[in-house]
N, C-alpha and C positions, 0 to 999 in steps of 0.2 A: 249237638250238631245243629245247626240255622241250616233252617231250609229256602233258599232263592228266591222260592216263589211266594212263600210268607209274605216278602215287603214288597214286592215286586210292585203293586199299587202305589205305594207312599214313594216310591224310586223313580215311577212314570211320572206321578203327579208332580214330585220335582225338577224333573227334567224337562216335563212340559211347561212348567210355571217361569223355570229358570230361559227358555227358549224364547218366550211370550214378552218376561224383560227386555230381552234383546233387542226385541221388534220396534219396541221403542223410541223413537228420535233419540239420540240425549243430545242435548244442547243445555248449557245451561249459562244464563249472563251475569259476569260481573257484576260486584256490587255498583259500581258507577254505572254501567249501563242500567241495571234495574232503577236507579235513582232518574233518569233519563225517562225510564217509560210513562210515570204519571206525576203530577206535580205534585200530591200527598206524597208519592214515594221516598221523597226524600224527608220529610216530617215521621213514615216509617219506618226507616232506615234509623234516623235517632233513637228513634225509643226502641226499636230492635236492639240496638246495642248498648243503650242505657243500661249500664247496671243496676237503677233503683228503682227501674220501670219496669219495663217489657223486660230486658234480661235474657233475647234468648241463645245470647253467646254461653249461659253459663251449663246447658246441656245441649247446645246443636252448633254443627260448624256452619260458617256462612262466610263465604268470602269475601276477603278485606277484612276481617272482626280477628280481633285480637286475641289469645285466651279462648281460643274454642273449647266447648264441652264436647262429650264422644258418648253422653249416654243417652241419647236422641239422634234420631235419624238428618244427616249433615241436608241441610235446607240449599237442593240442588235440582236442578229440571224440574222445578216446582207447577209451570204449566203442564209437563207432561202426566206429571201426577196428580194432580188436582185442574183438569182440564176446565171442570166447573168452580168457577171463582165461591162463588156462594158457598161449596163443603169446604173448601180452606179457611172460609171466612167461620165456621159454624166448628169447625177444629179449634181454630183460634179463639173462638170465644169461651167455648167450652165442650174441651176433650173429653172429658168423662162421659158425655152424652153416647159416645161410639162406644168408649170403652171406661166403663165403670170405676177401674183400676189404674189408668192414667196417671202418670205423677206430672202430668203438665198440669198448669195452676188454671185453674176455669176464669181465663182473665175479663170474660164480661160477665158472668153470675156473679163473683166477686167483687164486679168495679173494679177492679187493679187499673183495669184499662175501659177510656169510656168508649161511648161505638165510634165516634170519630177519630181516638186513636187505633180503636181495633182495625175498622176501614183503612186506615194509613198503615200500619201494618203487613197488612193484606196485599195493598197495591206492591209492598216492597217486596215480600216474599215471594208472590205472583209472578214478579216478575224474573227472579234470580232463575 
């Protein structure tokens, strides 16, 4: 027999968590408008959806991007969530730093990506 009040905590917690989303603006711009907001944006915009680059249609959806992946979180109200540019920028460079276990690729420990495409990157996700 489960007793109610057992989860009754982990039930609030989500309900309050789920509430907190809500509160949230969402807004989220187009990829042509994001390419509008900074003039990098659109040099990160390329390599965002460069398959041999950046790549990050091949686990996250991002509007306008062909072939979206679903096993990362779809890159939408990106201001709302990352209101400070700099932790988007420190994600993208390298994820493992938050979370150890990460399967996004640490694109500036690795050089995949240099800091000036990371930045260009940034400006374009930022802006979505």
């Amino acid at each position: 027999m489960v007793h109610v009040g057992k989860y009754l905590k982990e039930v609030t917690l989500a309900a309050s968590l789920c509430l907190v989303s809500l509160s949230v603006p969402f807004y989220s711009a187009t990829a042509a408008e994001a390419t509008e907001a900074a003039p990098s944006a659109l040099d990160g915009k390329a390599i965002a959806f460069d398959r041999k680059k950046g790549n990050c249609l091949s686990c996250h959806m991002i509007a306008g991007g062909d072939m979206a992946g679903n096993i990362a979180p779809p890159l939408i109200a990106m201001k709302a969530r990352f209101p400070d540019k700099a932790v988007l920028r420190a994600q993208i460079a390298d994820a493992t730093v938050k979370n150890p276990a990460s399967f996004m690729p640490p694109f500036g420990r690795h050089q995949i990506l240099s800091e000036k495409e990371i930045d260009a990157v940034v400006d374009f996700i930022h802006a979505l």
